[in-house]
C-alpha angles and dihedrals in degrees: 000000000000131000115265142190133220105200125191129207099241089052105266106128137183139223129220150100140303126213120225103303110078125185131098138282142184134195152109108315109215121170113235109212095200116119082198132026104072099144094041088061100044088059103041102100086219086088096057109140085011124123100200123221113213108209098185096087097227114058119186107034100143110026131230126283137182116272109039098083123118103217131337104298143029111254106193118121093203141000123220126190142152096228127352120225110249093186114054120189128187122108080236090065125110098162147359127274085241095053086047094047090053096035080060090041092235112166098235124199129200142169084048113140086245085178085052089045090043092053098045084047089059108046091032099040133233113317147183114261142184119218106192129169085182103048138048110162109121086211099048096048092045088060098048087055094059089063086055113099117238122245093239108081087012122136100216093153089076097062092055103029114115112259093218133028116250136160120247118232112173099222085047112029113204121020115179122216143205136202077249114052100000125060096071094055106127132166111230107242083051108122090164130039110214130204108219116202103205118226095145102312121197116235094221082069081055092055102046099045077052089051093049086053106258133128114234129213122196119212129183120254096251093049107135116230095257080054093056100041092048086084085051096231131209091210146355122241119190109200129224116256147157134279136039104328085214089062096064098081102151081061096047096049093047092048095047082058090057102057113109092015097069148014105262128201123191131199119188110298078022094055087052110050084050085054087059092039089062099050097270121127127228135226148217108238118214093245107342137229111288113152139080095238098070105136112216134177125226115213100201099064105015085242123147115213123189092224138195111250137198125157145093091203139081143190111227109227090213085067095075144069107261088205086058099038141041139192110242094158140042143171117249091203101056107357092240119149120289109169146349147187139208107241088207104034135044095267141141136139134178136211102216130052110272080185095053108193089191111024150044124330090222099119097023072122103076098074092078092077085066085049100047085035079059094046091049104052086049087055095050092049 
């Protein structure tokens, strides 16, 4: 182990350890309130140019196996704790957290005050760091972090977007398709084909829409709407992803094209790019909603979920047209916008993870409407 510093843009600056990858690393620092989950969210491209805070103070417990990851790689710029577990137990396991964070070359910090770190985050908002095992000159490092984007007006959708489509079958992954040979693949149990836009999708969305009995086709984020309806799709899903939703323009315009013509389904990023589609505007939150344990309330059936959450952004209901779009979720923390659906089109979108991957089941629900929007668009044809 080596000694590490975790270095913040307005000067504050922590102490710890490294494992055995050393280096240097900069990008947002967010806090993460999950006590489980760990691999899920070092995988979720949502986190891209993010160093994620642990809160829970013992982090590994349980290992890393290998199926609960949520795409190919691990996207994290940077991992904070408190202690690592050295000891994992579960019968799932094949290595330790500590292996998997060096195999994928992730410069890991511990013996951080996470609580401390946690606290400074929230009354002084979400802000660019520098994690270095090389380097601990404040100055030095100050300068460096001027040259880091900020996460505001920042693309990070191209950096996690599949290169090629492909359609996702469970026992097989990725399949990738062509206009030849490929359009017509179906799994047998599939009543919808979806149209997936790629921001950084989860597989475990993947897996449910399969589930529901839908093919998915997975399109890269700057796939052009004749691109899209060349599959002839049933209904169109936008991904979550990383990064400032108003800086995706190429998949704003495309999904704007898209209102009136499809059912459409969005999921975070997703929910918010639709936001902007349909003539909302977006924000930058304080610190964001990173954790498995957000309360929100469902308006159409009175219903409260305990919902997985991952975003720093957020749509602001008073953008929109209130005789277009209405309010169907809402956080019960902060009253920020949850959820929303078009009162003319088949449209809804939500800004939490209905498919959790890590988190509670409670709204899984919620991805029948996409369903029953599908179904009734093939009855009214």
């Amino acid at each position: 182990m080596k000694k590490a510093i975790l270095y913040l843009d307005d000067g504050t600056y922590f102490i710890g350890r490294s494992l055995s990858t050393v280096g240097e690393s900069a990008g947002e620092v967010i806090f993460n309130t999950s006590m489980t989950g760990y691999q899920e969210i070092l995988t979720d491209p949502s986190y891209a140019g993010q160093i994620v805070t642990m809160t829970y103070p013992l982090i590994g417990n349980y290992g890393i196996n290998d199926e609960d990851i949520e795409s190919d790689r691990v996207h994290v710029n940077g991992f904070v704790v408190k202690e690592f577990c050295r000891r994992h137990s579960n019968y799932r396991a094949t290595q330790s957290l500590i292996d998997y964070l060096d195999q994928n070359n992730i410069l890991a910090v511990e013996g951080i005050d996470t609580r401390a770190l946690t606290r400074h985050l929230r009354v002084q908002g979400t802000i660019k760091g520098v994690v270095s095992t090389e380097d601990f000159d404040v100055d030095a490092l100050a300068e460096k972090l001027k040259k880091v984007p900020d996460m505001e007006g920042s693309n990070w959708v191209n950096h996690v977007t599949t290169q090629e489509p492909y359609i996702w079958l469970s026992q097989k992954g990725k399949v990738s398709f062509s206009s030849e040979d490929g359009y017509a693949l179906r799994s047998n149990n599939a009543a919808y084909k979806v149209a997936a836009i790629d921001c950084g999708i989860k597989f475990n969305i993947l897996r449910i829409l399969e589930n529901l009995g839908c093919q998915v086709y997975v399109f890269p984020a700057d796939s052009s709407f004749d691109d899209i309806m060349s599959v002839h799709p049933d209904g169109l899903f936008v991904s979550n992803g990383p990064g400032d939703p108003a800086a995706v323009t190429p998949v704003i315009q495309t999904v704007k094209a898209f209102i009136g013509t499809l059912p459409i389904f969005g999921i975070c990023l997703g929910h918010q790019i639709l936001g902007l589609a349909l003539g909302g505007k977006t924000f930058k939150m304080k610190f964001g909603h990173h954790g498995a344990n957000h309360p929100v309330k469902d308006s159409l059936n009175q219903r409260i979920g305990i919902t997985s959450q991952n975003h720093g952004f957020c749509v602001d209901l008073k953008s929109f047209d209130p005789s277009d779009i209405e309010l169907i979720n809402i956080n019960l923390n902060d009253r920020t916008l949850e959820g929303i659906r078009h009162k003319k089109h088949p449209i809804i979108s939500f800004q939490h993870h209905p498919e959790a991957s890590p988190g509670p089941h409670d709204v899984q629900y919620l991805f029948h409407h996409f369903v029953t929007m599908m179904e009734q668009a093939k009855v009214s044809k």
